[in-house]
C-alpha positions in Angstrom: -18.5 -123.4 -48.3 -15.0 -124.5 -48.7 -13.4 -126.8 -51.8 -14.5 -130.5 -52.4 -11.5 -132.5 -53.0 -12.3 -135.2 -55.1 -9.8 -138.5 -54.8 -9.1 -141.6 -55.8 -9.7 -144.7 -53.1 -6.6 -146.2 -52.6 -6.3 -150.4 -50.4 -4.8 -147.8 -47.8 -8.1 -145.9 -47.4 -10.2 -149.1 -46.4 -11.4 -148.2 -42.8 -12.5 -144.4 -44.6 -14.3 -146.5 -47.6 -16.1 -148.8 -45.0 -17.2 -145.8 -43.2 -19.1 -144.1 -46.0 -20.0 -147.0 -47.4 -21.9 -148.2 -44.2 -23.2 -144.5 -43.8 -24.5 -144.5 -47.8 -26.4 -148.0 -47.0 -28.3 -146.5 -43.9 -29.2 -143.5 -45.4 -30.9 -144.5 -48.7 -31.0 -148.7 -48.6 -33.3 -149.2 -51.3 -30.6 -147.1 -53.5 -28.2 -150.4 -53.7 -27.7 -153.9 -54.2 -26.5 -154.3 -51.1 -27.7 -153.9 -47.2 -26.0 -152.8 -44.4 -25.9 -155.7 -42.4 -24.7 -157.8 -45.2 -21.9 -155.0 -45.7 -21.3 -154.2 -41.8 -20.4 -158.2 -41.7 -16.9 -157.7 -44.0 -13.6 -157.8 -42.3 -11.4 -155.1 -42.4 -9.6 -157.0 -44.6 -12.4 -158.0 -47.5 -13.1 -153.6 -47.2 -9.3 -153.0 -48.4 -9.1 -156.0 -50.8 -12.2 -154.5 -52.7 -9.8 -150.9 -53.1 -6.9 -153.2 -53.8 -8.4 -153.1 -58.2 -5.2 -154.5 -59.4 -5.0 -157.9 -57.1 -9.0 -157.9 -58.3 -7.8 -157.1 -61.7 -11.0 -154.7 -62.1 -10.1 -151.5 -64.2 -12.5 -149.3 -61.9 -12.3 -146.2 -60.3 -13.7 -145.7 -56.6 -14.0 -142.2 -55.5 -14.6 -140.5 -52.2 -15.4 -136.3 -52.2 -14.0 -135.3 -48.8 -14.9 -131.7 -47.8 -12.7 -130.1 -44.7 -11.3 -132.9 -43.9 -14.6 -135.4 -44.1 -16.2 -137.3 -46.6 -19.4 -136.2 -48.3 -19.6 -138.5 -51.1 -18.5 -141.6 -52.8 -18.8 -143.1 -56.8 -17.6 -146.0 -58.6 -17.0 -146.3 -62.1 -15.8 -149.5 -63.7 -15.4 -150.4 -67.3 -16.3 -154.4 -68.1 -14.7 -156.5 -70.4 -15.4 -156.3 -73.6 -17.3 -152.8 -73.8 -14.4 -150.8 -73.3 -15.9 -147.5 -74.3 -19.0 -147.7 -71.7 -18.1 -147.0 -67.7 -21.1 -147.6 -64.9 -21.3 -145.6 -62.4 -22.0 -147.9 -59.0 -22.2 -146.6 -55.9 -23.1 -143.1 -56.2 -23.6 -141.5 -53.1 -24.1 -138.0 -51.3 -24.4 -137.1 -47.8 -27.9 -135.6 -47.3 -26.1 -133.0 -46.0 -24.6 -131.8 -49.3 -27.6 -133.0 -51.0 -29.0 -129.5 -53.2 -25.5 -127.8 -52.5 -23.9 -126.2 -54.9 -20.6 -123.5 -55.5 -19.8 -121.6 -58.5 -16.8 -121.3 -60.1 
């Protein structure tokens, strides 16, 4: 089956965030706030400025799971001002075709 790497989303990995992101939003669209068209409209720009969490000031953290060499899943957690103890997860995505899949340790 191989090891999920599990990573942090970094301004740099815009163009990979768009690219799940757009795939999570076709796959299950009534899963998010958001649609794909609205979404497919950013610029390449607006994708990396939403990674770029310190110029947003947003204590958040995106990750992508990337399994040989592609990504298979995708989560956001961000903690708002002033319930510091409480993250929300946003975002939370799977590719169906990892969906059910799991390795033991």
């Amino acid at each position: 089956m191989g090891d999920v790497n599990i990573r942090v989303l970094t301004p740099h990995d815009g163009p990979l965030y768009k690219s799940v992101r757009l795939n999570s939003l076709k796959d299950s669209p009534d899963s998010f706030g958001s649609t794909y068209e609205q979404e497919a409209a950013l610029s390449d720009t607006e994708w990396q400025t939403r990674l770029d969490l310190e110029f947003r000031e947003l204590d958040a953290l995106p990750l992508i799971a990337e399994l040989a060499g592609h990504a298979v899943g995708l989560a956001w957690g961000v903690i708002h001002e002033p319930d510091t103890k409480t993250a929300h997860i946003y975002q939370m995505w799977i590719s169906p075709s990892r969906r059910g899949i799991a390795t033991l340790c």
